[in-house]
C-alpha positions as CSV (number, residue, x, y, z in Angstrom):
1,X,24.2,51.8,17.4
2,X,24.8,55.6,16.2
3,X,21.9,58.1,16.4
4,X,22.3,57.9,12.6
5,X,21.3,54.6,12.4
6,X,17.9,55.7,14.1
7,X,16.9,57.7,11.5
8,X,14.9,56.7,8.7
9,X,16.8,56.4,5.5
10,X,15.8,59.3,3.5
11,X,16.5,61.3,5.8
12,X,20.0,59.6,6.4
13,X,20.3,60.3,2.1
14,X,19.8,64.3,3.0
15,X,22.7,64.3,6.0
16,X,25.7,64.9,3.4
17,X,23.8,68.4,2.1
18,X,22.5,69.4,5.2
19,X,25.6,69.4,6.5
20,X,27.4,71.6,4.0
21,X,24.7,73.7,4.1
22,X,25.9,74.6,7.7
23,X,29.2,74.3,7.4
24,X,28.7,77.2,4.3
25,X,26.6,78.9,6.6
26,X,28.9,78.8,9.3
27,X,31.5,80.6,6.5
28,X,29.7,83.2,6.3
29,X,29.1,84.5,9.4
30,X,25.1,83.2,9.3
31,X,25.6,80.3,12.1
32,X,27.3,82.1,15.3
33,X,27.2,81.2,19.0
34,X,26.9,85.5,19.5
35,X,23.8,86.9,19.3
36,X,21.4,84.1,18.9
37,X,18.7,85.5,17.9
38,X,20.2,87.9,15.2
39,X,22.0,84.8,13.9
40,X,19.1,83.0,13.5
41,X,16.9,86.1,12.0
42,X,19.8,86.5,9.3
43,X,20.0,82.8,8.5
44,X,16.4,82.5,8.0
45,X,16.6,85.2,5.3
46,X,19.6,83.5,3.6
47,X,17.6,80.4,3.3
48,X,15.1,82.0,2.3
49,X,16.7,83.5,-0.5
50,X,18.4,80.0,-1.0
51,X,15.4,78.6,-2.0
52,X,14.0,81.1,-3.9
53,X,17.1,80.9,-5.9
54,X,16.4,77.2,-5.8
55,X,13.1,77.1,-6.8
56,X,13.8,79.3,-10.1
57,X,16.6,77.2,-11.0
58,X,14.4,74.0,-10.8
59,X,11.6,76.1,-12.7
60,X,14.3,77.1,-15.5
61,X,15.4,73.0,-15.7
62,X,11.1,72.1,-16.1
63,X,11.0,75.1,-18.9
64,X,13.8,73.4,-20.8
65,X,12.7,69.7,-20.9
66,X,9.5,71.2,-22.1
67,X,11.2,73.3,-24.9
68,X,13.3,70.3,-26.0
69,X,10.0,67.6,-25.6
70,X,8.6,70.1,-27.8
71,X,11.5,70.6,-30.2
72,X,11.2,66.6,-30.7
73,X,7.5,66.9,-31.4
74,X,7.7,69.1,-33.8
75,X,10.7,67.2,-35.7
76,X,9.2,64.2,-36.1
């Protein structure tokens, strides 16, 4: 049995992203085995700005179905 299989299943849905997540980190420059501390200061504020950028995309996608549940309203 894998450590995989140990984990519960949501989680095991969330591996695939996570891991290009890192591997994109590890592109540019974020994840290093130099400087520990710096590495980790400047990959918390690129995922912080990840999810910002995250959260206003998901925030544009709710402000559209609204416009277009709207739109429908108002045609029928």
């Amino acid at each position: 049995m894998t450590d995989e299989a140990l984990l519960h299943p949501l989680i095991r849905a969330g591996l695939p992203k996570a891991r290009q997540r890192i591997k994109h980190y590890k592109e540019q420059g974020l994840i290093t085995l130099q400087n520990g501390a710096v590495s980790l200061v400047k990959l918390a504020e690129q995922q912080i700005k990840d999810f910002a950028a995250w959260k206003k995309r998901e925030s544009s996608k709710k402000t559209y179905q609204r416009l277009q549940q709207r739109a429908a309203l108002v045609q029928k």
